[in-house]
Backbone of each chain as ProteinMPNN parsed JSONL, in Angstrom:
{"seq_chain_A": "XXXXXXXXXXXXXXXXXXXXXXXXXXXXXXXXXXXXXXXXXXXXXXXXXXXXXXXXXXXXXXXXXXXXXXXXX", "coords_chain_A": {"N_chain_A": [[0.846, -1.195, 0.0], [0.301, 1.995, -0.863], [2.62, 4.474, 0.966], [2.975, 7.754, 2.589], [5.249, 9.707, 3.675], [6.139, 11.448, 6.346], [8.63, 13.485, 7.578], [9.127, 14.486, 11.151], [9.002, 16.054, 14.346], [8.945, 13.674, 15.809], [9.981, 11.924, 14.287], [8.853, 10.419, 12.162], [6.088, 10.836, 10.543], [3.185, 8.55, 8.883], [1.184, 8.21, 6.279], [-1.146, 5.977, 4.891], [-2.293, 4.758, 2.082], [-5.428, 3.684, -0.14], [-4.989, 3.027, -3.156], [-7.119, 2.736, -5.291], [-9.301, 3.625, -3.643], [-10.885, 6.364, -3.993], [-11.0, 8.579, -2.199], [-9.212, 8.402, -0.712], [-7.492, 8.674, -2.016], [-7.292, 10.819, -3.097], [-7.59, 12.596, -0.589], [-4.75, 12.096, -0.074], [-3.273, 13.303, -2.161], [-3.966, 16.049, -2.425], [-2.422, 16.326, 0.42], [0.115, 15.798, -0.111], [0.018, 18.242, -2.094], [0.099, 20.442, -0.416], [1.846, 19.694, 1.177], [4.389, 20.204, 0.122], [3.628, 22.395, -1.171], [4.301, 24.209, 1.549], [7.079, 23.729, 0.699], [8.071, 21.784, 1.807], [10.399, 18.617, 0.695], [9.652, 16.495, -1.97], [10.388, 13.042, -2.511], [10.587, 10.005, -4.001], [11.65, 6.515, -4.234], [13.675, 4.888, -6.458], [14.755, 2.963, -7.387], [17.589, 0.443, -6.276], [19.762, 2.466, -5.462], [19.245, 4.706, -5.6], [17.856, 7.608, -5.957], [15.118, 10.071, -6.667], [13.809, 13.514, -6.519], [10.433, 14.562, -6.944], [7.974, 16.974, -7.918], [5.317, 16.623, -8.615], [2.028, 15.003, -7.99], [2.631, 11.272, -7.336], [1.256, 8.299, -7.373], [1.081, 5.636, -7.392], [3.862, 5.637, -6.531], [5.995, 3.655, -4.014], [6.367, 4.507, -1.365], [6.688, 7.617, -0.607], [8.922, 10.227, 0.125], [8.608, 12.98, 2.695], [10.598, 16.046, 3.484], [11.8, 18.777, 5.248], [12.321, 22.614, 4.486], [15.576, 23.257, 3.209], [18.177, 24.616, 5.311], [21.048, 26.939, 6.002], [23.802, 25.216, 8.339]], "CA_chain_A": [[0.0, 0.0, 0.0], [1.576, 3.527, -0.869], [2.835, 5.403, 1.58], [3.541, 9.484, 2.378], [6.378, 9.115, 4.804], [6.638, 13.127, 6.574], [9.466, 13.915, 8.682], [8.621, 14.91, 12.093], [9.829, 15.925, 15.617], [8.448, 11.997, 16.212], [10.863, 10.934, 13.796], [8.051, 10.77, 11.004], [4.063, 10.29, 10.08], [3.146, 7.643, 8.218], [0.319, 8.016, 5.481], [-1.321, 5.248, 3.928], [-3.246, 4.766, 1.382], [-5.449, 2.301, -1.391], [-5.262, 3.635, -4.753], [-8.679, 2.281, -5.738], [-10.396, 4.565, -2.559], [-11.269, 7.803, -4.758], [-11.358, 9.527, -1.372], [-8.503, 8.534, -0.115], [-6.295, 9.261, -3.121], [-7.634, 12.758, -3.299], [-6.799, 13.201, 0.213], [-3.107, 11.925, -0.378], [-2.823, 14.33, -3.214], [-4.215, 17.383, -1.004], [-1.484, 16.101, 1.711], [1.453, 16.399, -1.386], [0.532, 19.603, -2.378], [-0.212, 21.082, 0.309], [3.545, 19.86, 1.991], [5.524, 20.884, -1.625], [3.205, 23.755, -0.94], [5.177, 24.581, 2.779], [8.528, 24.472, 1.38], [8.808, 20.084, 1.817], [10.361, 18.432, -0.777], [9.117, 14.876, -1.706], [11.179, 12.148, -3.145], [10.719, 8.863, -4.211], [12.855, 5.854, -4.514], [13.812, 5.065, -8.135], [16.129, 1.71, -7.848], [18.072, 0.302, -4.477], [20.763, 3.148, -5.155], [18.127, 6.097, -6.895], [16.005, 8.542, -4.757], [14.423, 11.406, -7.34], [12.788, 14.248, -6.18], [9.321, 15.036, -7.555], [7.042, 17.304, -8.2], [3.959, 16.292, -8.783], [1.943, 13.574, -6.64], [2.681, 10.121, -8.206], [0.234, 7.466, -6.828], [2.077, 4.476, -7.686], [5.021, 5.266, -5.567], [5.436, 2.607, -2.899], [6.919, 4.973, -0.349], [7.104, 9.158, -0.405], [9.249, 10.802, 1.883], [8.937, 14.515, 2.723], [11.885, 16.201, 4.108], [11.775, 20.621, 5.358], [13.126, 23.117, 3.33], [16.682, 22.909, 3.984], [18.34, 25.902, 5.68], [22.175, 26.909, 6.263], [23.249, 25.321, 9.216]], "C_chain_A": [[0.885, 1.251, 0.0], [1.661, 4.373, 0.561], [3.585, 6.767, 1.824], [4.114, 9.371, 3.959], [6.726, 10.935, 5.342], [7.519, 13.576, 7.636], [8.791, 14.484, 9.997], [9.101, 14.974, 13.368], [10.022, 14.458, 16.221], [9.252, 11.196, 15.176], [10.063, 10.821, 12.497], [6.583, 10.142, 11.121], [3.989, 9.636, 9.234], [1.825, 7.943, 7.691], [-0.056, 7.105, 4.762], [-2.274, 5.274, 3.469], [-3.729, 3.949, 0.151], [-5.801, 3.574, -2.515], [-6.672, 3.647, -5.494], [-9.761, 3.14, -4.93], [-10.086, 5.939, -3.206], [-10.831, 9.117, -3.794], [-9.645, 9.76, -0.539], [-7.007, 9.209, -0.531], [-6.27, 10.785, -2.675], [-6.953, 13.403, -2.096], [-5.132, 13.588, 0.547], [-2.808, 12.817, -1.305], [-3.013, 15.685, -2.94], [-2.682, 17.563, -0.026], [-0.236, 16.583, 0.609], [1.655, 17.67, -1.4], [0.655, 20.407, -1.371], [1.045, 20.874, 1.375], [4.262, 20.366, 1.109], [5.222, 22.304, -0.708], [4.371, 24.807, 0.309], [6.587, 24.421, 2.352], [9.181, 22.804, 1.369], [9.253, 19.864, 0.435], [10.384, 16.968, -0.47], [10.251, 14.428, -2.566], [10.811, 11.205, -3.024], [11.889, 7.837, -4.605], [12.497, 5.051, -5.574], [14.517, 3.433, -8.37], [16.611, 1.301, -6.11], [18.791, 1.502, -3.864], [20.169, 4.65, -5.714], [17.37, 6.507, -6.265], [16.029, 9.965, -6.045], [13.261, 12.127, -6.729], [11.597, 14.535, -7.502], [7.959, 15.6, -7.013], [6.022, 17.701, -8.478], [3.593, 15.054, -8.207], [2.108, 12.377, -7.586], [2.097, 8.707, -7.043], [0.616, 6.479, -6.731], [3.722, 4.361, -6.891], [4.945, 4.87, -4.707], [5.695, 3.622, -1.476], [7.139, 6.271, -0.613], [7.561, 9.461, 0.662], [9.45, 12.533, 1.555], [9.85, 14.868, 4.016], [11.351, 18.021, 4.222], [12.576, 20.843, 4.93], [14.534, 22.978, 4.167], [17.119, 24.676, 4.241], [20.073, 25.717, 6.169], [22.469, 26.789, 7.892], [24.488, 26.451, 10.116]], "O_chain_A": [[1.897, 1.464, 0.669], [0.65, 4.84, 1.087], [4.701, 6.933, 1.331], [3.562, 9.058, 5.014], [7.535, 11.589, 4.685], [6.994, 14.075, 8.632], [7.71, 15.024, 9.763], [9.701, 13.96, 13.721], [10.968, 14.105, 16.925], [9.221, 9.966, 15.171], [10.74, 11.208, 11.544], [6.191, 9.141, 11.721], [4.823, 9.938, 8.381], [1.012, 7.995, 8.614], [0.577, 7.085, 3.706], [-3.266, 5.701, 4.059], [-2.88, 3.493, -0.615], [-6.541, 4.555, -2.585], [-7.122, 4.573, -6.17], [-10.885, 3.357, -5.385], [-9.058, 6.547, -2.908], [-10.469, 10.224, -4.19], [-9.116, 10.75, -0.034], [-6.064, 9.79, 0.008], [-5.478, 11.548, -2.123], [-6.121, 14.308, -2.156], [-4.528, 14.546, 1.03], [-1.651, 13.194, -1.124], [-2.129, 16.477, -3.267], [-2.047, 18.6, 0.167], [0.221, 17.725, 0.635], [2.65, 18.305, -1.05], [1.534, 21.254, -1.527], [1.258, 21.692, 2.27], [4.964, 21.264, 1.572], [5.94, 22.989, 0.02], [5.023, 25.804, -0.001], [7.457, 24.772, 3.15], [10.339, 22.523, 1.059], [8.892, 20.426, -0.599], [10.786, 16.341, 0.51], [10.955, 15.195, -3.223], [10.482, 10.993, -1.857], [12.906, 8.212, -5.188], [11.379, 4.562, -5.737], [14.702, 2.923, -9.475], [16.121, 1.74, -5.069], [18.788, 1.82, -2.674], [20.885, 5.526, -6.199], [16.297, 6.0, -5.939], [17.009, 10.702, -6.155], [12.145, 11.678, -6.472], [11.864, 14.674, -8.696], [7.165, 15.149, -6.188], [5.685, 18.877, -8.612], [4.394, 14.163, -7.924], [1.664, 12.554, -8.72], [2.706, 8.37, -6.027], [0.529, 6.147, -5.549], [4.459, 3.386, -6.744], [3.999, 5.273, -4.029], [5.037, 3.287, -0.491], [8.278, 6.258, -1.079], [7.13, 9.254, 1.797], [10.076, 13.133, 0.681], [9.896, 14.31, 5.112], [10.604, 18.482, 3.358], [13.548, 20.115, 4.725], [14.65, 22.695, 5.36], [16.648, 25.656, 3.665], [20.458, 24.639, 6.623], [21.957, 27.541, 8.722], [24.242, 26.854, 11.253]]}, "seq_chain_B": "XXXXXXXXXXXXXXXXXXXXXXXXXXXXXXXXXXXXXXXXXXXXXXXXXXXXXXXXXXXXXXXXXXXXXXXXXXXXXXXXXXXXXXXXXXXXXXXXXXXXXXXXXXXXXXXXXXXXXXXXXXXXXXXXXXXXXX", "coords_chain_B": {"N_chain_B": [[19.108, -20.337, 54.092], [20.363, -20.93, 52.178], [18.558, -20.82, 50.258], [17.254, -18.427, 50.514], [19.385, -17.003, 49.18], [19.189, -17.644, 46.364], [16.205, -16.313, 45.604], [16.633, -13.894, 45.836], [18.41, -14.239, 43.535], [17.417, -15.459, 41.27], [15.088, -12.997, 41.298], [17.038, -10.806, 40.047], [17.44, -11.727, 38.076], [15.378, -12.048, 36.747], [14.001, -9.437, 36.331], [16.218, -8.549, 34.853], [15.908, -9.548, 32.755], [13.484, -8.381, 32.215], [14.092, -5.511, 32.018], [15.92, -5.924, 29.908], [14.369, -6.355, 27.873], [12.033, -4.055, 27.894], [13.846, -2.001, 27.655], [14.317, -2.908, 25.007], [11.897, -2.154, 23.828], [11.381, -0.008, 24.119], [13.697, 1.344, 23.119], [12.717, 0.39, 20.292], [10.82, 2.386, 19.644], [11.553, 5.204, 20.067], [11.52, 8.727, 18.646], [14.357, 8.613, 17.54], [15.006, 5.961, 16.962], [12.869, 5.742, 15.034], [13.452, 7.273, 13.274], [16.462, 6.481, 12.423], [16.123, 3.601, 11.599], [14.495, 4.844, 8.969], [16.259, 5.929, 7.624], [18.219, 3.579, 7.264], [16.476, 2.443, 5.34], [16.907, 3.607, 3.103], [18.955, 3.811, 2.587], [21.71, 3.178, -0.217], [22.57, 0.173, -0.536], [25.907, -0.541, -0.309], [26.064, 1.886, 1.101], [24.695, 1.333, 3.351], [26.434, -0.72, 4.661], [28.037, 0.556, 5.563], [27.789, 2.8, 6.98], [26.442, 0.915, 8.983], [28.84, -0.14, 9.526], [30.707, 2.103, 10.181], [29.806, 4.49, 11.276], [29.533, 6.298, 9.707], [28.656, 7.305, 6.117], [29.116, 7.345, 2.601], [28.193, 10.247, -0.218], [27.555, 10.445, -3.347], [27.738, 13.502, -5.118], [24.726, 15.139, -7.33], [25.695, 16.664, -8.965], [28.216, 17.757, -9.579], [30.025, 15.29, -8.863], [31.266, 15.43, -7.001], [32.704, 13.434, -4.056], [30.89, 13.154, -0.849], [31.206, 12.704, 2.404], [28.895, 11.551, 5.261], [28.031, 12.217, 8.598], [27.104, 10.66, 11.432], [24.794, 12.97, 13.145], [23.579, 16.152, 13.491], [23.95, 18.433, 12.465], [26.914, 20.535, 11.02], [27.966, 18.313, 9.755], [28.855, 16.944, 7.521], [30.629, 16.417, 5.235], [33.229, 17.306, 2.727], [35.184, 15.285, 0.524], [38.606, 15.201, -0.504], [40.557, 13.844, -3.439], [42.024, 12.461, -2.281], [40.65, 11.068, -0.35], [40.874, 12.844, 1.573], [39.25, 15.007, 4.447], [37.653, 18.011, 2.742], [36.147, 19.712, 2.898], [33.611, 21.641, 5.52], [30.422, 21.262, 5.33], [27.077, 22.912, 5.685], [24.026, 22.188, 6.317], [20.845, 21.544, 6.562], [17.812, 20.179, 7.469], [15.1, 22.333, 8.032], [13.344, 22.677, 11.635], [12.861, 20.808, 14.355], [14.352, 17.835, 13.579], [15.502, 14.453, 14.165], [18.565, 12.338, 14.651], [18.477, 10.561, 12.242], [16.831, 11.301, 10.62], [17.767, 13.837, 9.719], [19.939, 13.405, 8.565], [19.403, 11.405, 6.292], [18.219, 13.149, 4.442], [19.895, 14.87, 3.997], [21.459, 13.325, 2.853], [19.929, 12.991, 0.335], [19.526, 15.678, -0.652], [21.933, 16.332, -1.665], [22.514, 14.322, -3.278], [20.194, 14.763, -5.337], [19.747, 17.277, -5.669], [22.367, 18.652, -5.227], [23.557, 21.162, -6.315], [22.306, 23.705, -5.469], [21.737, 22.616, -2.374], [24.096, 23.189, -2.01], [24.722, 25.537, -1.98], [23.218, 26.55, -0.276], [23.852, 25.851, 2.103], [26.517, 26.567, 4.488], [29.654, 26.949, 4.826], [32.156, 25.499, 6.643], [35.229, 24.927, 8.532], [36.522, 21.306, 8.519], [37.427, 19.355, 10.989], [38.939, 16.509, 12.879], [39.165, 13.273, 11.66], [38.386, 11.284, 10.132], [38.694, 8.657, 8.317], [38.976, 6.568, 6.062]], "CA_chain_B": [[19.921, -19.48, 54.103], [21.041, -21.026, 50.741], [17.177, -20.269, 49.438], [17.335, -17.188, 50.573], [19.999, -16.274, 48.307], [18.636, -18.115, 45.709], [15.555, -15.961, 45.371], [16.803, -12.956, 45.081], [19.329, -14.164, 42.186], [16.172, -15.138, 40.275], [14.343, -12.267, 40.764], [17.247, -10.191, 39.592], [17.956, -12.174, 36.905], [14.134, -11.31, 36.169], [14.629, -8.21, 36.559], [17.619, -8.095, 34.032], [15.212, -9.597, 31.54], [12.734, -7.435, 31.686], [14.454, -4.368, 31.662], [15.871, -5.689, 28.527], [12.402, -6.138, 27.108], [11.648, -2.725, 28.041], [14.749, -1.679, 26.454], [14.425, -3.17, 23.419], [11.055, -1.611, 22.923], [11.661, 1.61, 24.125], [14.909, 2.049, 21.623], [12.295, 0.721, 18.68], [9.455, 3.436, 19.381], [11.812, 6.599, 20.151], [12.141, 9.036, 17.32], [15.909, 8.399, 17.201], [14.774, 4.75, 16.351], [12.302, 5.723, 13.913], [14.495, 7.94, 12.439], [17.233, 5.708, 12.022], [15.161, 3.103, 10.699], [14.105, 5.048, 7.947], [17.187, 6.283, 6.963], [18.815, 2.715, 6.524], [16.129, 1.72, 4.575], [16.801, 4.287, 2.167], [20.695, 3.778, 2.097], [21.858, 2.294, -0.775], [23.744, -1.408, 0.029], [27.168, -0.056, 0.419], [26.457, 3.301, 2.252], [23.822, 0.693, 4.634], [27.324, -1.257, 5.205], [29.325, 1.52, 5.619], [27.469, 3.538, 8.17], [26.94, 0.141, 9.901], [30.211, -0.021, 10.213], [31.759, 3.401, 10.4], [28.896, 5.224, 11.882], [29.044, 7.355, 8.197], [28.554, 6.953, 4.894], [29.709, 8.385, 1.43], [27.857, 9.798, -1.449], [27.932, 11.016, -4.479], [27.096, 14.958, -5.572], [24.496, 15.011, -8.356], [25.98, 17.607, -10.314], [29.92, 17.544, -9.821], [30.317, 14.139, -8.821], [32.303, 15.095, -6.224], [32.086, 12.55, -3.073], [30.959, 13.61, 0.697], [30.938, 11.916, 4.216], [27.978, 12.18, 6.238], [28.976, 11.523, 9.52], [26.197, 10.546, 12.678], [24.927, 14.029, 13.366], [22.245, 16.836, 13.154], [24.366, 19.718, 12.343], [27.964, 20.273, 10.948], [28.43, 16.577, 9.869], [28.969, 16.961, 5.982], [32.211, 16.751, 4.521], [33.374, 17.543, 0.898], [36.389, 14.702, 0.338], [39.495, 15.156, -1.639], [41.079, 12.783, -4.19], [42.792, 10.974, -1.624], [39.966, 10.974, 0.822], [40.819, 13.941, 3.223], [38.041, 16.144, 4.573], [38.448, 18.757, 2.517], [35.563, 21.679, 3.64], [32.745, 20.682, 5.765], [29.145, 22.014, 4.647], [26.666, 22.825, 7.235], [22.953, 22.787, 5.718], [20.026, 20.783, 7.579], [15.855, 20.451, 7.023], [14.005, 23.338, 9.21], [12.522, 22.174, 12.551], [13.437, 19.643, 15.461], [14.308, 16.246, 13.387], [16.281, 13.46, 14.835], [19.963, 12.716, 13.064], [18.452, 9.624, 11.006], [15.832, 12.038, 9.337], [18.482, 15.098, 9.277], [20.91, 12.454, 7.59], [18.911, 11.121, 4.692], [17.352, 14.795, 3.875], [21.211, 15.555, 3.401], [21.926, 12.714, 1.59], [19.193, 13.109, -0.723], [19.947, 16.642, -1.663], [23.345, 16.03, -1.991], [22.168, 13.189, -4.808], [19.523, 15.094, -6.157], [19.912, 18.742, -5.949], [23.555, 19.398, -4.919], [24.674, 22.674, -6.232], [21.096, 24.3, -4.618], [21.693, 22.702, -1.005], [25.782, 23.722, -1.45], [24.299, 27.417, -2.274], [22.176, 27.211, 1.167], [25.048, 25.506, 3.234], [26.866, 27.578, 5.208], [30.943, 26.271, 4.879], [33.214, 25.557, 7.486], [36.714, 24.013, 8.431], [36.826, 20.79, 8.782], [38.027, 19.023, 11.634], [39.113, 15.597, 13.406], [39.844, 12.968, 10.713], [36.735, 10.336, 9.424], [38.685, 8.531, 7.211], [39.359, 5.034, 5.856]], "C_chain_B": [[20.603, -19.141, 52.71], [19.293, -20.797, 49.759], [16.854, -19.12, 49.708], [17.836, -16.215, 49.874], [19.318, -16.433, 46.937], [17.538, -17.346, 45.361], [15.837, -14.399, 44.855], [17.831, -12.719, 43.669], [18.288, -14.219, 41.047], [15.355, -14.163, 40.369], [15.389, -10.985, 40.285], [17.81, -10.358, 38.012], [16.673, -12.064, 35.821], [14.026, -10.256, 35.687], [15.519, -7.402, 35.638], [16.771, -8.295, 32.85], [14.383, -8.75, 30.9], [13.366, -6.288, 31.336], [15.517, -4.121, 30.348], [15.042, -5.662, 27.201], [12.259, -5.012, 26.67], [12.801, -1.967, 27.195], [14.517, -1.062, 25.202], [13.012, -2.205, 22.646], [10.808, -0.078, 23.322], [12.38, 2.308, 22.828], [13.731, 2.007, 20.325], [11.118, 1.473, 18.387], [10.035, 4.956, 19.806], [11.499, 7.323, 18.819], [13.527, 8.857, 16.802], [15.177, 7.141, 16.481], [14.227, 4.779, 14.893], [13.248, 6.1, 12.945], [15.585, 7.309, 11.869], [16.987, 4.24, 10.949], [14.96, 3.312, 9.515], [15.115, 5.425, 7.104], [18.041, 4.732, 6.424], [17.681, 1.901, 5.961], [16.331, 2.522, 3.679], [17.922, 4.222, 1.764], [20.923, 3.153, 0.564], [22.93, 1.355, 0.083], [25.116, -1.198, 0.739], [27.449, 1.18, 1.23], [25.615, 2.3, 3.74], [25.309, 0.327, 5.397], [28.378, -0.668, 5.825], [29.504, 2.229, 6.855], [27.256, 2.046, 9.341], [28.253, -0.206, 11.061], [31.347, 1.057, 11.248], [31.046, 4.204, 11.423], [29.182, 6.442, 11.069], [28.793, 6.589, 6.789], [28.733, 8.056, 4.066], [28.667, 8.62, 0.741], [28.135, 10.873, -2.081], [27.153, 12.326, -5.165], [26.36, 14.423, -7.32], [25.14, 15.599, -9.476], [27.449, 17.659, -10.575], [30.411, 16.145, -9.653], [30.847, 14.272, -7.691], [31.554, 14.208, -5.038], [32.141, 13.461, -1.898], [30.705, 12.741, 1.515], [30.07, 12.533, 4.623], [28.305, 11.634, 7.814], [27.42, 11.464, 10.574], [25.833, 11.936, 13.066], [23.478, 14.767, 13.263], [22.472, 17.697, 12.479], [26.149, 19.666, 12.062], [28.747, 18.818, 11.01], [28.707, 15.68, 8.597], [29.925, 17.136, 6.101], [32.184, 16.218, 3.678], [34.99, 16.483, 1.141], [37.015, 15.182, -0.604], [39.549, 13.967, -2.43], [41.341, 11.884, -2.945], [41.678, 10.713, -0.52], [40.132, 11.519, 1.937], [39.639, 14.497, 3.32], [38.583, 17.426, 3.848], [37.652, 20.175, 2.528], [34.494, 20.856, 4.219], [31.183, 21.947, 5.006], [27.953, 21.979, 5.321], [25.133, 22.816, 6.566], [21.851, 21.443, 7.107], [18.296, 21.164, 7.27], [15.338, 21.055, 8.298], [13.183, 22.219, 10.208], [13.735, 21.121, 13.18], [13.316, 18.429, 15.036], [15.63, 15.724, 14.303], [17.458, 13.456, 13.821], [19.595, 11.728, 12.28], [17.52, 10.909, 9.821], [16.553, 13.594, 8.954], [19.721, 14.012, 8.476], [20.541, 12.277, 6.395], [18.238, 12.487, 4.786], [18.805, 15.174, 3.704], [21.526, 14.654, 2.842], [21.551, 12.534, 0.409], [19.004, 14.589, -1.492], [21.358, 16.591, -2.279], [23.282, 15.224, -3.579], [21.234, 13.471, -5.569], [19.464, 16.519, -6.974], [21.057, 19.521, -5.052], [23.398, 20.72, -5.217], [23.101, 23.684, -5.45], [21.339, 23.707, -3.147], [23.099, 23.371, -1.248], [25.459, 25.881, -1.215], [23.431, 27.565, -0.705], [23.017, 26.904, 2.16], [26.158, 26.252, 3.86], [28.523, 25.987, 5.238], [31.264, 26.101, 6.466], [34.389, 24.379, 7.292], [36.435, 22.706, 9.007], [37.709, 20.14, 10.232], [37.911, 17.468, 12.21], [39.298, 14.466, 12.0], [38.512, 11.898, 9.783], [37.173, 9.913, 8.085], [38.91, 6.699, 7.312], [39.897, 4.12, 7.112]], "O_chain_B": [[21.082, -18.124, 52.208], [19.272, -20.635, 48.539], [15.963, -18.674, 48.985], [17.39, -15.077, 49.723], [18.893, -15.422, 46.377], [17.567, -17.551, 44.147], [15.415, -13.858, 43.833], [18.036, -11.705, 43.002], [18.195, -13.4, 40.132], [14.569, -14.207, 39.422], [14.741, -9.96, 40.072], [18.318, -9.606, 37.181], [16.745, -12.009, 34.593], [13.947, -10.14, 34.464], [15.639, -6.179, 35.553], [16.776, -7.446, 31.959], [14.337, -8.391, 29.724], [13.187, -5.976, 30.159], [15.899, -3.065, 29.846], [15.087, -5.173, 26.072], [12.29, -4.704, 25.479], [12.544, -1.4, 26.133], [14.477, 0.022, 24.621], [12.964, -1.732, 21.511], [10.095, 0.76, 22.771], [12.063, 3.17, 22.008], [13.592, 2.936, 19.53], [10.471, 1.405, 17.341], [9.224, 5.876, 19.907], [11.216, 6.606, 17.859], [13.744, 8.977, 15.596], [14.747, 7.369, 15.35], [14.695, 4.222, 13.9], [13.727, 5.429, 12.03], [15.742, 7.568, 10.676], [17.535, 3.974, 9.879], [15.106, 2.379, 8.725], [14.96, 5.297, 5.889], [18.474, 4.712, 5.272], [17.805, 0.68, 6.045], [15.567, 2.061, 2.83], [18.136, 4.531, 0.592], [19.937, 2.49, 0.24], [23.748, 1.636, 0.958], [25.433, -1.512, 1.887], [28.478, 1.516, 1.816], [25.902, 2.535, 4.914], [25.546, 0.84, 6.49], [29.333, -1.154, 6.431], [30.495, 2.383, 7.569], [27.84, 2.076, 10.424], [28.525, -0.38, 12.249], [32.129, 0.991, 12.197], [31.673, 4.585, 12.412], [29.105, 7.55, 11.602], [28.782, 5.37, 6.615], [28.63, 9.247, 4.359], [27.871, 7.682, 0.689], [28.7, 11.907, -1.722], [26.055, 12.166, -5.698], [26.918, 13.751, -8.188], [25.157, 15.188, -10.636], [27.871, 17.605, -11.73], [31.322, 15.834, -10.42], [31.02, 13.2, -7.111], [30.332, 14.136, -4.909], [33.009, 14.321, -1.746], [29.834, 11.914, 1.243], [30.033, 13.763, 4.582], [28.865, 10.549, 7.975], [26.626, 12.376, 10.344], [26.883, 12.397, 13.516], [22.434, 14.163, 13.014], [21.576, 18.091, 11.732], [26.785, 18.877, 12.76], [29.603, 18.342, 11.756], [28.784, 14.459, 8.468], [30.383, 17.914, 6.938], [31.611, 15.163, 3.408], [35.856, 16.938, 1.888], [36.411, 15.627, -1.58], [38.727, 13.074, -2.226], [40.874, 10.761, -2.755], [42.087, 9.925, 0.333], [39.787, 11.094, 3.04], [38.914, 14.523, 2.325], [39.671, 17.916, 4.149], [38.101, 21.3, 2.308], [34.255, 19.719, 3.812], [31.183, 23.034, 4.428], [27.653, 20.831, 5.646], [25.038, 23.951, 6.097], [22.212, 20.82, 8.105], [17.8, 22.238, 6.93], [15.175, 20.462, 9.365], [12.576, 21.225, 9.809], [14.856, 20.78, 12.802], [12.517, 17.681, 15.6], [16.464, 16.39, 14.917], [17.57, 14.06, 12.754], [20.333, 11.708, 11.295], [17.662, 11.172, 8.627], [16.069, 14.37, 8.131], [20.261, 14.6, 7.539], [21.111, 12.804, 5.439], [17.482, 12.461, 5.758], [18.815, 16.174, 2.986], [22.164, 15.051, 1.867], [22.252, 12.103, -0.507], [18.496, 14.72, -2.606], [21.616, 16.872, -3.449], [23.845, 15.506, -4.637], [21.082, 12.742, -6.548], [19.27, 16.829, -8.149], [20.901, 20.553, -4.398], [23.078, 21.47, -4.295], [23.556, 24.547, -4.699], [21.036, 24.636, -2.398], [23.242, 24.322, -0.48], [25.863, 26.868, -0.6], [23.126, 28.641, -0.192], [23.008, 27.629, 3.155], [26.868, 26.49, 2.882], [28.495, 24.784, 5.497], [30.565, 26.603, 7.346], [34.531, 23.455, 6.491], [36.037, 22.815, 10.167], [38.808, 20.671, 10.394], [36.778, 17.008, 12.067], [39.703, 15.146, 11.057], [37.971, 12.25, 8.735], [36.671, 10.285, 7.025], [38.969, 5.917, 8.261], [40.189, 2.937, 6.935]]}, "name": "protein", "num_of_chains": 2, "seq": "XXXXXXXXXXXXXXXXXXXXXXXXXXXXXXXXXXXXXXXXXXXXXXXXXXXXXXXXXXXXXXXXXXXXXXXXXXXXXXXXXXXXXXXXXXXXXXXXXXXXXXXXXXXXXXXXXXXXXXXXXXXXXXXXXXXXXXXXXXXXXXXXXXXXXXXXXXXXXXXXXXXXXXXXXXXXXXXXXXXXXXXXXXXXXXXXXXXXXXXXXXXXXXX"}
């Protein structure tokens, strides 16, 4: 089942979701933009050795992880 | 006198068990845990083995190639290698807010491999120090 993986003082939130639930998609695609939106940036993993950022929400990825904007430290 | 002792060896030997129980499932519901967790599932194979080992791992800049050490950390724990594998500047950048060092680790290893020369432009330099090598 896909999941939206979001960094967090707790170490991270776990989102899951069935592709086939209309409702639930929509919400997962709300949750995307609406972290891009703040500044997160999502990435998916591409291969064992391949993480690409993207985007746009992609439904089919087994695992999203959002990360905060990065800042000098 | 000899069951006397006897009881309290088993109940500290109880005692020892549980509180490795408790332990064990304390460490795997902190955020450090989580955090760590998630980061070596995201490693690739030889940075998983590496940081196993080393307590860092290398990788590779998308855009110059050049290689960096990430070292166990939250903050000031990037380093730019030379040819021969010295530290050769460190690079200070980090994802806004109070994460743990597995989820401030992979968020620097994944700009580093995706969108280097944009985190090096937000990273704040410094010197290098102590040695983190081979």
């Amino acid at each position: 089942m896909p999941t939206q993986i979001v960094m967090d003082h707790n170490g991270d939130t776990r989102y899951r979701f069935d592709i086939n639930d209309a409702e639930a998609l929509a919400k997962a695609e709300e949750r995307f933009k609406q972290l891009t939106g703040e500044g997160f940036t999502a990435t998916v993993r591409t291969g064992p050795a391949e993480v690409t950022k993207i985007k746009t929400f992609n439904p089919k990825a087994e695992e999203t992880v959002f990360f905060p904007r990065l800042i000098g430290g | 006198m000899l069951g006397a002792r006897r009881v309290p060896i088993a109940w500290r030997s109880r005692f020892r068990a549980l509180r490795r129980l408790y332990s064990r499932y304390y460490d795997e519901n902190t955020p450090e845990a989580r955090g760590l967790r998630l980061l070596r599932a995201w490693l690739s194979p030889s940075q998983f083995e590496q940081f196993d080992a080393k307590g860092y791992f290398d990788v590779i800049g998308s855009a110059t190639g050049s290689k960096y050490r990430i070292q166990y950390g939250t903050s000031m724990n990037v380093y730019e290698l030379d040819d021969t594998g010295r530290l050769k500047v460190g690079w200070c950048f980090v994802p806004q807010g109070c994460l743990v060092a597995g989820d401030v680790m992979l968020a620097q290893k994944i700009a580093l491999e995706t969108f280097e020369s944009r985190a090096l432009s937000i990273a704040k330099r410094f010197v290098p120090f102590g040695r983190l090598r081979d």
